[in-house]
C-alpha positions in Angstrom: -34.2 285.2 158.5 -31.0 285.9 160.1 -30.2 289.8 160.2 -26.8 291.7 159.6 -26.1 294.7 161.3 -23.6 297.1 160.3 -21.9 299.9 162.2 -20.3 302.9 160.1 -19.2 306.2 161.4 -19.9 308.1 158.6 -22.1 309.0 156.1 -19.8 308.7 153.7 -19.3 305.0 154.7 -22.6 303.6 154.9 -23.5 305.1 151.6 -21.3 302.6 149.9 -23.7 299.8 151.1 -26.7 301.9 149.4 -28.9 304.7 149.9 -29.0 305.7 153.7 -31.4 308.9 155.3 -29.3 311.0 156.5 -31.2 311.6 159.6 -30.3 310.5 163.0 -28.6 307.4 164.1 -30.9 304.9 164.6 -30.8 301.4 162.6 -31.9 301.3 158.8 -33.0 298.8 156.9 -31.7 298.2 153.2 -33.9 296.6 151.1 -32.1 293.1 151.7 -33.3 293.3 155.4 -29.6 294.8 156.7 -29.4 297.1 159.2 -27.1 299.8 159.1 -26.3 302.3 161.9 -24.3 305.6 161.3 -22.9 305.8 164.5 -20.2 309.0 164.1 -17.0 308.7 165.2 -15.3 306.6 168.3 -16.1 303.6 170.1 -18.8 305.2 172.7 -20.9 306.0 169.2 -20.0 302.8 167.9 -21.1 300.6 171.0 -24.5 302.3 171.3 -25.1 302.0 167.5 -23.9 298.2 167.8 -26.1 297.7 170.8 -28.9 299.3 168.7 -28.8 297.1 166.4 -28.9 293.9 168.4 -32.1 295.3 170.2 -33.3 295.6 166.7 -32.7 292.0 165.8 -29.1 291.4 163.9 -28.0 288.5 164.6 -24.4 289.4 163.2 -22.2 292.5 163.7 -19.9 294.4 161.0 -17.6 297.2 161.6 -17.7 298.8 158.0 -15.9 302.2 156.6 -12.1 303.2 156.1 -9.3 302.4 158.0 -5.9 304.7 158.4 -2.7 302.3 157.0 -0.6 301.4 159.4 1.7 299.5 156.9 3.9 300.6 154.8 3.2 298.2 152.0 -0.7 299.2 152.2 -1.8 301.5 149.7 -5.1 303.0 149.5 -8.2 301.3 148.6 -6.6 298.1 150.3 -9.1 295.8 151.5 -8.7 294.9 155.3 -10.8 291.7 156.3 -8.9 291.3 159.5 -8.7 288.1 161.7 -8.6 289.7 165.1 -9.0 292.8 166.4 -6.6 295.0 168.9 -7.9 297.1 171.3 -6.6 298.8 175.3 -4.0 297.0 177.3 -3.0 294.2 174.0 -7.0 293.0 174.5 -8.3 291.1 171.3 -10.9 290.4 170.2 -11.3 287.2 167.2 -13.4 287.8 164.5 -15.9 285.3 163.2 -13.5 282.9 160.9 -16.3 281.0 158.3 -18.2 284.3 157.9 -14.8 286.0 157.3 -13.6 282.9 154.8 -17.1 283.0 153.3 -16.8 287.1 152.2 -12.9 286.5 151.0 -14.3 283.6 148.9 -17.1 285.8 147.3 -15.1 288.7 146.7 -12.8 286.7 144.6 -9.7 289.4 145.2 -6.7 289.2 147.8 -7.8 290.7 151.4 -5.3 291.8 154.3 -6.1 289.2 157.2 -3.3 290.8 159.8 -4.7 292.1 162.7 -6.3 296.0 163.0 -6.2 298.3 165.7 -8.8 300.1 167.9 -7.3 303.4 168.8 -8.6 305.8 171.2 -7.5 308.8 169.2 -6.9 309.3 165.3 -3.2 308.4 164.7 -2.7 311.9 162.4 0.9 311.5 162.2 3.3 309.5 160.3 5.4 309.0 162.9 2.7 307.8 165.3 1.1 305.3 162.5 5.4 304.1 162.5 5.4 303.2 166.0 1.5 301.4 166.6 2.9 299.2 163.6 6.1 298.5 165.4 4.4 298.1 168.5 0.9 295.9 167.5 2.1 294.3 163.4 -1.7 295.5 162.8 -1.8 296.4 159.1 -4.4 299.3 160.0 -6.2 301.1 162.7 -9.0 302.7 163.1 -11.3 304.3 166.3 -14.6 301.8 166.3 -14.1 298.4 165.8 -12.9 297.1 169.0 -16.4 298.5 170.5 -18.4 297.0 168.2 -16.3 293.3 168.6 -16.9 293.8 172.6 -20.7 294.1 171.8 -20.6 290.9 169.8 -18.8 288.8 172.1 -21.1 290.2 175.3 -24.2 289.1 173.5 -22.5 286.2 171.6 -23.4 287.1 167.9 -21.0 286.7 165.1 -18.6 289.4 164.2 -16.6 290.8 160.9 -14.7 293.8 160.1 -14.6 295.0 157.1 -12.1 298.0 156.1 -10.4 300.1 153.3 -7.2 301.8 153.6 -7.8 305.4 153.2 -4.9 306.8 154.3 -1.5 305.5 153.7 1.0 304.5 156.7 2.6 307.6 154.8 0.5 309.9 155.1 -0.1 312.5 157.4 -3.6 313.7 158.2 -4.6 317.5 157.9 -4.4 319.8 161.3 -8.0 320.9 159.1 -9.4 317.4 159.2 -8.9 316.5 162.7 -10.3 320.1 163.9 -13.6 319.2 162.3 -13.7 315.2 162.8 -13.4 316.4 166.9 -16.6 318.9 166.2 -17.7 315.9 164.6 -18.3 317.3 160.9 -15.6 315.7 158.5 -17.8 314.8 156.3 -17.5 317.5 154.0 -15.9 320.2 151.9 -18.3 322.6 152.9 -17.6 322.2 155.9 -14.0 322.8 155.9 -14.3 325.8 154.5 -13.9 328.4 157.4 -10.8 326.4 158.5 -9.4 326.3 155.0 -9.4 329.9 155.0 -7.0 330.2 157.5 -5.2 327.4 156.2 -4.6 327.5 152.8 -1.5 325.5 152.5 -3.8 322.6 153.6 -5.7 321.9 150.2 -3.4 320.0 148.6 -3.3 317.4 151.4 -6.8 317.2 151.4 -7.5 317.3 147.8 -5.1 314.1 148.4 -7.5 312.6 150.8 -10.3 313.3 148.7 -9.2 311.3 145.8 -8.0 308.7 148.2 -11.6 308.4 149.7 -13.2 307.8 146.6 -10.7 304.7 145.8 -11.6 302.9 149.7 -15.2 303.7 149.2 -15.2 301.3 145.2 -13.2 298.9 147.7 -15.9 299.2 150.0 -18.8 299.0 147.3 -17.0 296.0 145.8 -17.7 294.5 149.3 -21.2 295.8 149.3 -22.0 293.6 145.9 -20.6 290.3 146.7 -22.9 290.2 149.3 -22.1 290.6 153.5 -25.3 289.2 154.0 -25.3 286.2 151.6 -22.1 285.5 153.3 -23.4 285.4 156.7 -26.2 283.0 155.7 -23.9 280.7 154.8 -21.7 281.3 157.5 -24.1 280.9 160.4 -25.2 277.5 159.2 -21.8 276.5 159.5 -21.9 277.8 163.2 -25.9 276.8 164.5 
């Protein structure tokens, strides 16, 4: 049986694929045989979790979560199935074109194919989103996908990206947001909480993101039941 392996940053990612432990980041199997690996946020998590997974046994990558827009037609909850991905000095990397087709074909809804972008930091501003989409034409960026490509082109095993829009090429992300994604601890309100105090004028935006969230995650889930793996089994047949 050939094995996926799917890389999310989050939590709040992976648990669109199913029930995951929240307990350390070492690979998990769902009970089709995938492996998913919450890896936390940035390509150094990302390549370790990726590489974790090949030692495992996946004989197929995914970079899986939310994506920030990076054009302006993009609204939320877009699905991004890109055919490349973008990463330091203009390097791409292709991802895996029948596995791609095969996914697109099951999901039976229109998917963004234009490239996506690997940043090294979060692009928080709208300004900053303006110019990487004048730059690169990627319709979205995010921080782990370019790692997890390099992993599957070292060791030769397939690759897909798969990505929701979660926020908007408009949108600016909260100074609240990025203070906790650099501790590490986005993932919740909670959480926020002793920033919020000081920074009250912040809810709305984030009650914003919130709602926003919950629309890329049913993209995401809507992924999650047309099947990533049936799609690969088809797909690596095409390729052996």
């Amino acid at each position: 049986m050939r094995v996926v392996g799917i890389v999310a940053a989050l939590d709040a990612e992976a648990r669109t694929l199913g029930p995951i432990p929240r307990t350390g980041r070492t690979p998990h199997a769902l009970p089709d045989g995938t492996l998913v690996c919450v890896s936390g946020i940035g390509a150094a998590a990302a390549e370790q979790a990726a590489c974790a997974l090949a030692a495992a046994g996946a004989a197929g990558l995914v970079s899986w979560g939310v994506a920030g827009g990076l054009d302006p037609a993009l609204p939320p909850g877009t699905l991004l199935l890109p055919r490349e991905v973008l990463g330091p000095a203009a390097r791409a990397v292709d991802t895996t074109a029948p596995w791609r087709e095969r996914l697109a074909r099951a999901l039976g809804r229109e998917c963004v194919t234009a490239a996506l972008l690997s940043s090294a930091q979060i692009l928080s501003s709208i300004e900053a989103k303006a110019r990487a989409f004048r730059d690169t034409g990627a319709a979205g960026v995010d921080m782990e996908s370019f790692a997890v490509a390099s992993v599957a082109r070292a060791r030769g095993l397939p690759f897909i990206v798969v990505r929701a829009i979660l926020d908007a090429a408009g949108d600016a992300i909260p100074p609240t947001l990025l203070r906790a994604a650099a501790r590490g601890a986005p993932g919740s309100v909670a959480r926020l909480l002793p920033d919020l105090v000081l920074a009250p004028g912040e809810w709305p935006a984030l009650v914003r993101l919130a709602r926003r969230l919950h629309r890329a995650q049913g993209s995401l889930r809507t992924v999650a039941r047309a099947g990533v793996a049936a799609s690969f089994a088809d797909a690596a047949v095409l390729r052996a």
